[in-house]
C-alpha positions, 0 to 999 in steps of 0.5 A: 389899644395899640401895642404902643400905648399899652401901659401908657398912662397919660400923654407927659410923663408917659410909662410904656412897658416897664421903661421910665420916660425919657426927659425932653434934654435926653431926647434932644440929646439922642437927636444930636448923636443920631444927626451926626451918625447920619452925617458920618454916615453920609459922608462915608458914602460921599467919599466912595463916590469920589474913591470910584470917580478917581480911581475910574479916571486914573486907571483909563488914564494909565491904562491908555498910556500903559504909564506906571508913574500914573498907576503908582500914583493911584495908590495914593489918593486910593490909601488916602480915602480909605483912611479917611472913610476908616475914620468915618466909620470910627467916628460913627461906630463911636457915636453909635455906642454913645447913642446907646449909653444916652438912650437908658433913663439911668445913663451917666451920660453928661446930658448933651455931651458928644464926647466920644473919647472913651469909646474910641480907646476902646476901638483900634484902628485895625479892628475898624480898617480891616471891616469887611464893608471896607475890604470889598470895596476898597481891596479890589480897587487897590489890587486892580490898581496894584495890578495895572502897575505891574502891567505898565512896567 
């Protein structure tokens, strides 16, 4: 017997370890809070690559014409993805937390809910914005950014 299987007793109703089995609802349930935990997570990252192909092209753009107008510009659009990257991560951290209170058998979780509400008042803002994974990559750019502005004037 594998590690898996020990314990288990037939294939429907099946009790590994000391864990009750999951319905076919719950399941499907956790299949659509981790769908859309990799859709966030996904879209978090598409987002770093336009932050990276905008920022690349507006810093050589202010750069070449030494033009604070440009680089104030940046700011923007930077301020702009970073907000909506810190909303991506919200939203998955949400669902996250959502996903482990739907994954215990005695969850009172409304079956194929997706309402992550009340896991998001108790995450503010500042807590999610100022992440480390978002402060590397975001930081940097804005001080380079902020950096080429004071330079052009």
């Amino acid at each position: 017997m594998t590690a898996l299987s020990e314990g288990a007793e037939g294939a429907e109703g099946a009790v590994v370890g000391d864990r009750a089995p999951l319905g076919a609802d719950r399941i499907k349930h956790l299949e659509f809070i981790q769908a859309t935990i990799t859709r966030l997570g996904t879209n978090s990252f598409l987002v770093k690559g336009w932050v990276l192909t905008l920022a690349a092209g507006l810093f050589a753009l202010s750069a070449t014409r030494l033009s604070w107008q440009i680089a104030g510009v940046g700011i923007v659009p930077l301020l702009c993805f970073w907000y909506l990257d810190c909303f991506f991560l919200r939203q998955e951290r949400a669902f996250r937390r959502l996903y482990d209170d739907a994954r215990s058998p005695d969850s009172t979780v409304e079956m194929l809910s997706m309402n992550v509400a009340p896991y998001l008042t108790r995450m503010p803002w500042p807590e999610v914005w100022l992440t480390p994974t978002l402060l590397l990559f975001y930081a940097p750019l804005l001080l380079a950014d902020v950096a080429l502005l004071v330079f052009a004037l």
